[in-house]
PAZAPA-4460 file (N, C-alpha, C; in steps of 0.05 Angstrom, whole numbers, plus 32768, in hexadecimal, padded with zeros to 4 digits):
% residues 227
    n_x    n_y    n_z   ca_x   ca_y   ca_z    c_x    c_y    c_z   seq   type   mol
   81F6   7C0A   80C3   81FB   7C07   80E0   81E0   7C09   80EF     1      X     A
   81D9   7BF6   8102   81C3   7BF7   8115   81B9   7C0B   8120     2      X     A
   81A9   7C16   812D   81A3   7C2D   813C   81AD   7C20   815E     3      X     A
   81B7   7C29   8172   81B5   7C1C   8182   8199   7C18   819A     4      X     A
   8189   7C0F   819C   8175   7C08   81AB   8164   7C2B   81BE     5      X     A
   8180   7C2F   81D5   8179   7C47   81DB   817F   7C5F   81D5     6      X     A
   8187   7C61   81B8   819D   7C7E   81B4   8191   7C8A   81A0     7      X     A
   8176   7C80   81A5   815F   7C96   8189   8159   7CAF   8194     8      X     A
   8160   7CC7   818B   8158   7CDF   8194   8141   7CDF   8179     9      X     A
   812C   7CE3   817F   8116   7CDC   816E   8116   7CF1   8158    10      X     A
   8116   7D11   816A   8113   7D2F   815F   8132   7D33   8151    11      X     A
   8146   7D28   8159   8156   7D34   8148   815D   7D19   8132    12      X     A
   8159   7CFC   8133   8151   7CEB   8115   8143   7CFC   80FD    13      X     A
   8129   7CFE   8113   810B   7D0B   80FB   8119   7D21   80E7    14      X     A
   812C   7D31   80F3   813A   7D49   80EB   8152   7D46   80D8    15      X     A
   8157   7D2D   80D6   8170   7D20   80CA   8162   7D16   80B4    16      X     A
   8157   7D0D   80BA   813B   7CF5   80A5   812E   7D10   808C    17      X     A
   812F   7D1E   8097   8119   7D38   808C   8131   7D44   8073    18      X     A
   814D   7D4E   8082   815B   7D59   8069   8169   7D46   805C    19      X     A
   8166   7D2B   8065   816F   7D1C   804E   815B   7D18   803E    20      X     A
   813E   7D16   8042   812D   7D1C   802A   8134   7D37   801B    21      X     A
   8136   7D4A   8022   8138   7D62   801F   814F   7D5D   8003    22      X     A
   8163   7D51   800C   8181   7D4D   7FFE   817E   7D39   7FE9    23      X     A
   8166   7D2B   7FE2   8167   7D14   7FDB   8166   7D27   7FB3    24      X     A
   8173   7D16   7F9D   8174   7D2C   7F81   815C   7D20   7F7C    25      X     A
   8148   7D12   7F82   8135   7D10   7F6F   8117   7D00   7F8D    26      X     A
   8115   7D17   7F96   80FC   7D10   7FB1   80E0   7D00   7FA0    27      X     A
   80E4   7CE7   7F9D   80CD   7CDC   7F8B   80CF   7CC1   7FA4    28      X     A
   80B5   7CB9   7F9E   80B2   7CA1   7FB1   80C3   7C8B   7FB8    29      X     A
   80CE   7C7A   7F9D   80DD   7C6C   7F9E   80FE   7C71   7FA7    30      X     A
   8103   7C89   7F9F   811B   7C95   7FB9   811E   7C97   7FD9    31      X     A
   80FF   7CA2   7FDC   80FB   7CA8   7FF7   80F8   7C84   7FFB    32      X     A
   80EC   7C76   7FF4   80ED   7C59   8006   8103   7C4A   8001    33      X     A
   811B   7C4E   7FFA   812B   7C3F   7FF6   813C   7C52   800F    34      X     A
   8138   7C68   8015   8142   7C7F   802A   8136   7C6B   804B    35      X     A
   8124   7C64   8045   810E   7C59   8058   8113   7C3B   8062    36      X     A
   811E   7C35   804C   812A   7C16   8056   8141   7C15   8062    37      X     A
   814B   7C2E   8057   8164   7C2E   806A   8164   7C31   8084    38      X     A
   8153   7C41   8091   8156   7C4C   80AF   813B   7C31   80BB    39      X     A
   8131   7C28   80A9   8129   7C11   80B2   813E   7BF6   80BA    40      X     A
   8150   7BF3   80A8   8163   7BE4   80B4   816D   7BEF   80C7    41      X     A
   8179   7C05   80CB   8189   7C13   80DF   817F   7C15   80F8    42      X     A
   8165   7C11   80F8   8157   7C16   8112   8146   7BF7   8120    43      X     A
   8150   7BE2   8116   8145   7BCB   8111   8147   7BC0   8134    44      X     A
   8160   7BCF   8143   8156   7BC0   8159   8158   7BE0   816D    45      X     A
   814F   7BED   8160   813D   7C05   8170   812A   7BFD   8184    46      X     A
   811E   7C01   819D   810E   7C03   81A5   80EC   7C07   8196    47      X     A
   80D5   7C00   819F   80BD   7C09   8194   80BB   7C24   81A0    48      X     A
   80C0   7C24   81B7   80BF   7C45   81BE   80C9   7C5C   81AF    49      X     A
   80E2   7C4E   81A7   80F1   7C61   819A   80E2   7C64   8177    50      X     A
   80D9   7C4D   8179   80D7   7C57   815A   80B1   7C60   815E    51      X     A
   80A0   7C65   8168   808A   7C76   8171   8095   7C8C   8175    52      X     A
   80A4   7C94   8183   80AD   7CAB   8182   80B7   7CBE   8170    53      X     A
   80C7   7CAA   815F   80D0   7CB8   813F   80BE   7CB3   812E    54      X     A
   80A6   7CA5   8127   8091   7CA4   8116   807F   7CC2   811D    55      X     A
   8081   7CBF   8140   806C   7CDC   813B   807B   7CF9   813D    56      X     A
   8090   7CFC   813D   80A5   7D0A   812F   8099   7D12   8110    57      X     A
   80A8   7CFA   8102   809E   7CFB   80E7   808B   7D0A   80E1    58      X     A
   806A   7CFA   80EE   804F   7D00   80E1   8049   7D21   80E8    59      X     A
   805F   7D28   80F1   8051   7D50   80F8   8055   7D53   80DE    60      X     A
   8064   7D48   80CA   8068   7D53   80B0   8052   7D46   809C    61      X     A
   803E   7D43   8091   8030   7D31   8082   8039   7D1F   8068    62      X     A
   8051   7D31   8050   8057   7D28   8044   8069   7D12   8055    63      X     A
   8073   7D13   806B   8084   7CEF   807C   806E   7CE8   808A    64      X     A
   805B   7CDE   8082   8047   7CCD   8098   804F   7CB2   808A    65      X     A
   804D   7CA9   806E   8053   7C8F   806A   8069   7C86   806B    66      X     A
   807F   7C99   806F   8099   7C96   8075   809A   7C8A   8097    67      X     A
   808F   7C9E   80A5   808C   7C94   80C3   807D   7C72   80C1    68      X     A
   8061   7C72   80BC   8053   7C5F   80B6   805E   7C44   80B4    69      X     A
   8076   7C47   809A   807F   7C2E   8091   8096   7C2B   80A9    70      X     A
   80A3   7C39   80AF   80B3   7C2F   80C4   80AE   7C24   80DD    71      X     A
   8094   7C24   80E4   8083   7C1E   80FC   8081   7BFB   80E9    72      X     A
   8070   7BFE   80D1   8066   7BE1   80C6   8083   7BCC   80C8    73      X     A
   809F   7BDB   80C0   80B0   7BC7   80C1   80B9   7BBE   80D2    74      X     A
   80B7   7BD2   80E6   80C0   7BCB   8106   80BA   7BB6   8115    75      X     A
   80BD   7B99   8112   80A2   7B8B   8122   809F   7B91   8145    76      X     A
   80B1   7B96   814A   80AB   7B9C   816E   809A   7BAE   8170    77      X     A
   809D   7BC8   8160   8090   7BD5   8162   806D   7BD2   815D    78      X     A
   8073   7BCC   8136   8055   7BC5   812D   8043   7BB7   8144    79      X     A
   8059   7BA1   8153   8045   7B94   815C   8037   7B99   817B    80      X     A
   8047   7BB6   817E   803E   7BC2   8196   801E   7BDC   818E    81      X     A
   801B   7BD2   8176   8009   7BED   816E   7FEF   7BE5   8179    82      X     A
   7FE5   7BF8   8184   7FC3   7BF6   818B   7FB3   7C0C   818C    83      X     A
   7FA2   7C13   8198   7F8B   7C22   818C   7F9B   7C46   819B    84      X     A
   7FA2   7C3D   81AE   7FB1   7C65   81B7   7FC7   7C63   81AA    85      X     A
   7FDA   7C55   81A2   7FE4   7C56   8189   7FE1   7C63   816D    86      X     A
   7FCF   7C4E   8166   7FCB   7C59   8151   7FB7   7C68   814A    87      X     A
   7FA6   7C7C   8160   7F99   7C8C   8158   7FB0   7CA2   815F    88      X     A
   7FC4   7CA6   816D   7FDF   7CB5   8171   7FE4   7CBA   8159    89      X     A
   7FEC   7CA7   814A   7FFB   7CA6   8138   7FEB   7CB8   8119    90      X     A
   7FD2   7CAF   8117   7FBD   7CB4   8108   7FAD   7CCF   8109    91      X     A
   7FBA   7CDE   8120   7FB0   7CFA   812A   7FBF   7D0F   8112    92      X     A
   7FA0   7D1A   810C   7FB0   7D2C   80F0   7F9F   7D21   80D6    93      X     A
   7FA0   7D03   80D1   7F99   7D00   80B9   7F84   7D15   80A1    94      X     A
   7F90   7D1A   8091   7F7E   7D2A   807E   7F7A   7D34   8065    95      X     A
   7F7E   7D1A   805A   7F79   7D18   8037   7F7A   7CFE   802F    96      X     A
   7F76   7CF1   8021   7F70   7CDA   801C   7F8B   7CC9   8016    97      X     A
   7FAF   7CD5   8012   7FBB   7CC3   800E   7FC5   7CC4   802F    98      X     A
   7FC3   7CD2   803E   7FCC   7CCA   8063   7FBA   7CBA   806A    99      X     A
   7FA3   7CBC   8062   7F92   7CAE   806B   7F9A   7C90   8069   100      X     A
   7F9A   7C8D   804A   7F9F   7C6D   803F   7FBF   7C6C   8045   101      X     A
   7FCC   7C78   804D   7FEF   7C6B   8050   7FE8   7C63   806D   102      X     A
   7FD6   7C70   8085   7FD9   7C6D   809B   7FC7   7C4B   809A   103      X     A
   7FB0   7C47   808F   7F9A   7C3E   8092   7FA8   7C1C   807E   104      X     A
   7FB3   7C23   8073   7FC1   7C0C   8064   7FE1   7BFE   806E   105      X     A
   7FE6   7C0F   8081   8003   7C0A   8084   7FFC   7C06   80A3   106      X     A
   7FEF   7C13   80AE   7FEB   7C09   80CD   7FD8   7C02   80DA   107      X     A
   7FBA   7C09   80D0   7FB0   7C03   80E1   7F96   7BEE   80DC   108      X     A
   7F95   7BEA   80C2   7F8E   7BD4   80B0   7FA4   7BB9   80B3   109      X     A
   7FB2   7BB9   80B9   7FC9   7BA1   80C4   7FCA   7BA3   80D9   110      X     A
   7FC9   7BBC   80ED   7FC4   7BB0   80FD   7F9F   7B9B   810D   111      X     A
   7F96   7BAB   80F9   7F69   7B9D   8103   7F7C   7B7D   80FC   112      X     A
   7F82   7B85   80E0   7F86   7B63   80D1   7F8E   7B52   80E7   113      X     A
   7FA1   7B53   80FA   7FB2   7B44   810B   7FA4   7B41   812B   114      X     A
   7F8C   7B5A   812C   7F78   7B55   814A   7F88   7B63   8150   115      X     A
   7FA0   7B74   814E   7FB0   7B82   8163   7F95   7B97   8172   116      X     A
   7F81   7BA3   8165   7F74   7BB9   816F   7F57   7BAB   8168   117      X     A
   7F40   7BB7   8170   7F22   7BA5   8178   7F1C   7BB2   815D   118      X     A
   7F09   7BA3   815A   7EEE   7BA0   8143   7EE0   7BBE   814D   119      X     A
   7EDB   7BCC   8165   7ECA   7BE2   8171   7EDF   7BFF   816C   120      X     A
   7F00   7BF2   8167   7F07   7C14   815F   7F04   7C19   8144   121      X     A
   7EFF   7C10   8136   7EFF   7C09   8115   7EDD   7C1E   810F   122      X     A
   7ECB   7C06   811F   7EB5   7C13   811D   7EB0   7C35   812B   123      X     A
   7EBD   7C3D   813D   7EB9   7C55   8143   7ED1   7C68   8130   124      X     A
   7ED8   7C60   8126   7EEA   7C73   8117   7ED6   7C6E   8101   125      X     A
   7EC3   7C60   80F8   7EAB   7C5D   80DB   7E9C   7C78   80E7   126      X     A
   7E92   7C76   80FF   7E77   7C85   8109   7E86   7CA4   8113   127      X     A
   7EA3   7CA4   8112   7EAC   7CC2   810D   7EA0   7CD9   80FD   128      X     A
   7E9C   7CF1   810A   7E92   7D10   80FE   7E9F   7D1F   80E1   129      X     A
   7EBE   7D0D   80EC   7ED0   7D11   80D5   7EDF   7CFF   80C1   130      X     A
   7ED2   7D01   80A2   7EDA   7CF5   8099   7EEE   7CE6   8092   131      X     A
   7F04   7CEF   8096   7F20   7CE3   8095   7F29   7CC7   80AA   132      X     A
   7F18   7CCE   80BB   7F0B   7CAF   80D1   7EFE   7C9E   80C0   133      X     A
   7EE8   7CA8   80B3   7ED0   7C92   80AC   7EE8   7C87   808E   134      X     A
   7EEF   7C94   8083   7F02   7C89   806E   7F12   7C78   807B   135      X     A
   7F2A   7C79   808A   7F37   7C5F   8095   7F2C   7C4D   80A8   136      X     A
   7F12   7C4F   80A7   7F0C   7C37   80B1   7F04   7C1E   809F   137      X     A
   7F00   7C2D   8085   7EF4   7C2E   806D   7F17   7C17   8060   138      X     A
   7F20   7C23   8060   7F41   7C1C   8053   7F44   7C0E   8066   139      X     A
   7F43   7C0C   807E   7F4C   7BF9   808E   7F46   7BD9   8090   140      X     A
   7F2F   7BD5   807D   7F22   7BBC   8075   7F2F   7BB3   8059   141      X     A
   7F3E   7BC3   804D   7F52   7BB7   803C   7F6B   7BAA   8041   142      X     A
   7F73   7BAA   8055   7F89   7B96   8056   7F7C   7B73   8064   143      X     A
   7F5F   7B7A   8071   7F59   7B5D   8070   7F51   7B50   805D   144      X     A
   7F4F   7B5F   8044   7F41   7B51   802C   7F58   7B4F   800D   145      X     A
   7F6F   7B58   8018   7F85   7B54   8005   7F93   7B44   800A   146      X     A
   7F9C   7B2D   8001   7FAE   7B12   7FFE   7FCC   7B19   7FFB   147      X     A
   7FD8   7B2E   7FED   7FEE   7B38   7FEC   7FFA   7B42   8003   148      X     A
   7FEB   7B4F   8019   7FE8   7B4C   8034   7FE8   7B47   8049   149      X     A
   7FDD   7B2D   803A   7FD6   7B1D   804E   7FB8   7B15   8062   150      X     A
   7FA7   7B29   804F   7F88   7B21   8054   7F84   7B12   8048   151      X     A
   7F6A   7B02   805A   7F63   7AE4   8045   7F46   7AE7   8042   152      X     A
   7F3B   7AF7   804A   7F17   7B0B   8045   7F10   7B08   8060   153      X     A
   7F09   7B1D   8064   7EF6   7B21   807C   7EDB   7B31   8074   154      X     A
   7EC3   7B15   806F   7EAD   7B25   8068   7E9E   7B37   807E   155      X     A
   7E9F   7B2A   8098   7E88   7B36   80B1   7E96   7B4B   80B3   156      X     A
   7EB3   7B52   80BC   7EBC   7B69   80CF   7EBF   7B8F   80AB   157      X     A
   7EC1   7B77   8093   7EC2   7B8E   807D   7E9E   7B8D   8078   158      X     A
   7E95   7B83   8078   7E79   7B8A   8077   7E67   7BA7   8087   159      X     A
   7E72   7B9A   80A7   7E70   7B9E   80BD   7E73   7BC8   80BC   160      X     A
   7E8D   7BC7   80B6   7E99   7BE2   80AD   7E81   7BF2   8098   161      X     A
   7E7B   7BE0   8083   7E73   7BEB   806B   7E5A   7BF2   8068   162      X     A
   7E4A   7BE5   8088   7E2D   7BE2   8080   7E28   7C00   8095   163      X     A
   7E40   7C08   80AC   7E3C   7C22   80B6   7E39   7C39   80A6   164      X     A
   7E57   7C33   8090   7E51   7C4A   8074   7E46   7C4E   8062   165      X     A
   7E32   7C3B   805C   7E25   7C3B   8045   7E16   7C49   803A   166      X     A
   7E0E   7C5E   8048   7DF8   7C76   803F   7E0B   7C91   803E   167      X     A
   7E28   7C8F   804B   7E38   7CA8   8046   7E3C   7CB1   802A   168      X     A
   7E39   7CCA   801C   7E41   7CC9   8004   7E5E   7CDF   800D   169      X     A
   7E66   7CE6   8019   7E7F   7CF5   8017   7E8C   7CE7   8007   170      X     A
   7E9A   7CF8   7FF2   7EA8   7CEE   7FDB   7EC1   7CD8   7FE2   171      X     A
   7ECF   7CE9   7FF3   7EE8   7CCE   8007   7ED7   7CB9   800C   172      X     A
   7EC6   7CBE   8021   7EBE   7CA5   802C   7EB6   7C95   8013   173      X     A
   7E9F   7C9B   8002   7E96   7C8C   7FF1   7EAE   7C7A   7FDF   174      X     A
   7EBF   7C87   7FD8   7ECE   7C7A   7FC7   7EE1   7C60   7FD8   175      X     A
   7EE1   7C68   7FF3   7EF4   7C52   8001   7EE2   7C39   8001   176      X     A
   7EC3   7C43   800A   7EAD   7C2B   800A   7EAF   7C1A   7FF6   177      X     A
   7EB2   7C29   7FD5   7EB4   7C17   7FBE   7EC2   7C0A   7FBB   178      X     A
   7EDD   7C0C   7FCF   7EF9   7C02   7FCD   7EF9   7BE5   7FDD   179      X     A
   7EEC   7BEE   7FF8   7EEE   7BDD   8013   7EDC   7BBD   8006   180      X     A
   7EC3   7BCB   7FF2   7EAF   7BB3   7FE5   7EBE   7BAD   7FCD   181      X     A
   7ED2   7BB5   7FC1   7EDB   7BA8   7FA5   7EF2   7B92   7FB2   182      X     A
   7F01   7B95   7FC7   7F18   7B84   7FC9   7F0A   7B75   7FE2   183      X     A
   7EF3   7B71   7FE8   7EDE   7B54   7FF1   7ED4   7B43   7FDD   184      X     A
   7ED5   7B4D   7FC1   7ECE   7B3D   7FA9   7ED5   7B21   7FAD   185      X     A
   7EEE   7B28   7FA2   7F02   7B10   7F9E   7EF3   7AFD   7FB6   186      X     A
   7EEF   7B01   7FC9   7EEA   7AED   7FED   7ED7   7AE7   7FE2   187      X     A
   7EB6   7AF7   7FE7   7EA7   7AF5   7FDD   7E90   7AFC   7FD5   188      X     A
   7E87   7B02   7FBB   7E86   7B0D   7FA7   7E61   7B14   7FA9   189      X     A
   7E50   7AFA   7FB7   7E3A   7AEC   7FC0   7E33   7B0A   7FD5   190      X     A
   7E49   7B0F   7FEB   7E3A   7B1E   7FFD   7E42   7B34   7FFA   191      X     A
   7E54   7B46   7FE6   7E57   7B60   7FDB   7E39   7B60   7FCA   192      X     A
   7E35   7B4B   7FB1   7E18   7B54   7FAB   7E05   7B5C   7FBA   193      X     A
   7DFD   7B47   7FD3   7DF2   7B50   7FE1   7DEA   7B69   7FEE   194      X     A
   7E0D   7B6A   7FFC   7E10   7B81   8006   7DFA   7B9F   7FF9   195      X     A
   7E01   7B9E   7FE0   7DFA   7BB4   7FCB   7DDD   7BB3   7FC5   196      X     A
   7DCA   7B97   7FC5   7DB2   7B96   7FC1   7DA2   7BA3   7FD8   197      X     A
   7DAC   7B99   7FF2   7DAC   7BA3   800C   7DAB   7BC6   800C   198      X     A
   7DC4   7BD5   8009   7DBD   7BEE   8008   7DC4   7BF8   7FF4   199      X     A
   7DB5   7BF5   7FE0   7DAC   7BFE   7FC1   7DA9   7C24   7FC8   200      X     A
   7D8B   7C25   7FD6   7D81   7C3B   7FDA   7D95   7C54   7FDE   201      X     A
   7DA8   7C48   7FFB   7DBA   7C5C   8000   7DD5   7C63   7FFA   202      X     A
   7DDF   7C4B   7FEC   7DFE   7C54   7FDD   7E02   7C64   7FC8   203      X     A
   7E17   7C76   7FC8   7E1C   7C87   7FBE   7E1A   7C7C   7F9E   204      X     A
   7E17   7C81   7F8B   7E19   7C79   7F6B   7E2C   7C6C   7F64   205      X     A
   7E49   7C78   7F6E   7E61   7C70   7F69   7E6F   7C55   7F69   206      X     A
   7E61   7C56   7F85   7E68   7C39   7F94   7E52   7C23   7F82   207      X     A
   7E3F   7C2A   7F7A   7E30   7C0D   7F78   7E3E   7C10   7F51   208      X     A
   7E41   7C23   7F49   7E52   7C20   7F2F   7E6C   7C13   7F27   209      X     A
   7E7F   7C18   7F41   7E96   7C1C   7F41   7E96   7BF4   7F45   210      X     A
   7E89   7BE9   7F5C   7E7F   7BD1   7F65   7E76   7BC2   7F55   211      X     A
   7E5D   7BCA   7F4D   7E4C   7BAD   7F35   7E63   7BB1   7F1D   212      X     A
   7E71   7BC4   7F17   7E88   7BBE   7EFB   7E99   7BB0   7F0B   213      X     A
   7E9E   7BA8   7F1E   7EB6   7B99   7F28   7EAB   7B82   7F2C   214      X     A
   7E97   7B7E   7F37   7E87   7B62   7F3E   7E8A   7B5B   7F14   215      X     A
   7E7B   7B62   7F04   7E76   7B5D   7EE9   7E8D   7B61   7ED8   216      X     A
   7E9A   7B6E   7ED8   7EB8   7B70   7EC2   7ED0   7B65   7ED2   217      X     A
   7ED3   7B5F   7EEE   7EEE   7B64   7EF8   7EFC   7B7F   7F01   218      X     A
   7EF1   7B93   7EF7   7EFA   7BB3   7EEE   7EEA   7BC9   7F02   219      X     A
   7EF4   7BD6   7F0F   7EEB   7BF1   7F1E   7EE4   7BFC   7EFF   220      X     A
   7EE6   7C06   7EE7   7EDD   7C15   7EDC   7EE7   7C05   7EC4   221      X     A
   7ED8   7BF8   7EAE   7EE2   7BEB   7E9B   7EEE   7BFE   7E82   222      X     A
   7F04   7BEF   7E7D   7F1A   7BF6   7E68   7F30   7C06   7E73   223      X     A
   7F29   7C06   7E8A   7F46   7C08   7E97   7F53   7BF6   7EA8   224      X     A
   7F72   7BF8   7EB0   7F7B   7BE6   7EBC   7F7B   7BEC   7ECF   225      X     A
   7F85   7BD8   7EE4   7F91   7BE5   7F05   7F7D   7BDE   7F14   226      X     A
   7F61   7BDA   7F0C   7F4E   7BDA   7F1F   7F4A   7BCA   7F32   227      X     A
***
């Protein structure tokens, strides 16, 4: 059954949403999103207000940020109302590397991809004090460079990002950098070398390891898969 448009009480959903995880016999991911699709249909002609309101409900809890997250991504009235007091709203809190990448992959990396928000908030969330910023700005250049996605490469604006972080070695940050330059490969392959001949001196080890095996094997780390 639909949600009706104005009859979202946001705080008492979030609270409904919460002990049916709670209730669920086996709280593993693929339970909770099949839980997730549901109130995604149900709420399909919800208001965007209404569902901002129950996303940041949700995110007081950390383990439901991608739960909130994804319901904002399926929403299109909503998604497509997201912009930068949005989603730094929404993003308030982040602090460990999988909130980071559920927020940074699910919202606000689709939303850069689409222009909803400027090329200048991307970069000041790189030149952030706190890491968990400079990482999704970092992740946020992965959804322009993934085809599954719906990225088709964006070398200037993922460059752009990469050439602010390139001397960070914070272990988060570093490893998102290796990430943000391995899925520009595929685009192209010419100005990731570059990229790396460029700042040799200051990248962390990881990154230029993790990178030239991906440029040369296909592989973040050869003889394993997934990479």
């Amino acid at each position: 059954m639909k949600q009706p448009a104005n009859s979202v009480d946001a705080a008492r959903l979030a609270a409904v949403i919460d002990k049916e995880i709670k209730l669920l016999p086996r709280r593993n991911a693929p339970s909770i999103r099949a839980m997730r699709r549901k109130y995604s249909r149900m709420l399909e002609q919800a208001s965007p207000t209404s569902l901002f309101r129950l996303a940041t409900e949700l995110c007081k809890v950390d383990d439901y940020r991608w739960f909130a997250y994804e319901l904002l991504q399926g929403h299109r009235a909503a998604f497509g109302r997201l912009g930068p007091v949005e989603l730094e709203r929404l993003g308030a809190g982040i602090n460990s590397w999988w909130t980071v990448d559920a927020f940074a992959r699910t919202l606000s990396g689709p939303a850069w991809l689409h222009r909803q928000i400027p090329d200048r908030l991307i970069l000041q969330w790189a030149r952030s004090s706190d890491r968990w910023w400079r990482r999704a700005a970092l992740v946020s250049t992965v959804a322009l460079n993934v085809r599954s996605h719906g990225g088709k490469g964006d070398v200037p604006r993922t460059l752009r990002i990469c050439r602010v972080l390139a001397g960070d070695h914070e272990d988060m940050v570093a490893k998102a950098l290796s990430w943000a330059l391995r899925q520009l490969i595929v685009h192209d392959a010419r100005a990731v070398q570059g990229f790396l001949k460029t700042y040799d001196e200051v990248l962390a080890a990881r990154v230029k390891r993790e990178v030239r095996s991906k440029l040369r094997t296909g592989l973040k780390t050869p003889g394993r898969k997934g990479n």
